[in-house]
N, C-alpha and C positions, 0 to 999 in steps of 0.2 A: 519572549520567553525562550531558555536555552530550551534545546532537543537533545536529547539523548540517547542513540541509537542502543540499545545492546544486542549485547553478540551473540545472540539466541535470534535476534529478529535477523541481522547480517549472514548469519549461514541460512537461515529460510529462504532470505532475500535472493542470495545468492542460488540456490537449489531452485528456487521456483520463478526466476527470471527478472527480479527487477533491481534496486541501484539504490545507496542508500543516498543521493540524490535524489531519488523519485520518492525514495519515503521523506524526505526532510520538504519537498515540495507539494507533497499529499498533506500532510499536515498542515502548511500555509495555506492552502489552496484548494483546498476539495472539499467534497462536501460530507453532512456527517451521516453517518451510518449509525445502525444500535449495535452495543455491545453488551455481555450480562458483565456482571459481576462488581459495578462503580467502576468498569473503565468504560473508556469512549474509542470512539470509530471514524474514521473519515477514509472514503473513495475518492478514485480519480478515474476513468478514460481514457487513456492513450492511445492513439493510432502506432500501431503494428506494423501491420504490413509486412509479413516476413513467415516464413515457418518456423515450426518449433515442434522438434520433437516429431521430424515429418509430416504434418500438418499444417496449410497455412493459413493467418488467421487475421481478420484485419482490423482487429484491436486487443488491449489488453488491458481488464478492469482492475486496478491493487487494492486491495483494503487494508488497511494501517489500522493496529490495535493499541491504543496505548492508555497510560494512566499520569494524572497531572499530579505532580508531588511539590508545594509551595510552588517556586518557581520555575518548575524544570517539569518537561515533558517526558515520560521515559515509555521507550516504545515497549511491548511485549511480542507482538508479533508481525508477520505480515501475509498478506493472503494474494495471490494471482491468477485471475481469472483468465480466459483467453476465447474469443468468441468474433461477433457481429454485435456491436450496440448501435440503435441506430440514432438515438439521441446520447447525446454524454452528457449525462448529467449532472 
């Protein structure tokens, strides 16, 4: 199924630290989360390891918000966490 980023999730992406890479790979690959409104949700875990924002943090959780339209994914948002997880689920 195509992905399709838009450019409302690509400036969050970018402001809130992650690659629209990691979102095109959250959505292969993660797992699903809830979302309201008939869209859908999928997380990831990433090891970190770095500071951000003067804090250093040794992982980073992304949640990908998106809705399926016939064939094509189109994202709506993206969200990034930044902590200790001690399982990645």
């Amino acid at each position: 199924m195509k992905i399709q980023i838009d450019p409302h999730t690509l400036m969050r992406a970018e402001e809130r630290g992650t690659t629209a890479g990691e979102i095109r790979d959250i959505i292969k690959t993660g797992f699903s989360i809830p979302a309201k409104n008939y869209r859908r949700g999928k997380a990831k875990v990433f090891d970190f390891g770095r500071k951000r924002l003067g804090k250093w943090y040794s992982h980073k959780r992304v949640e990908v918000i998106y809705t399926v339209q016939r064939d094509k994914i189109i994202t709506i948002t993206v969200y990034v966490f930044y902590g200790n997880w001690k399982e990645q689920t």
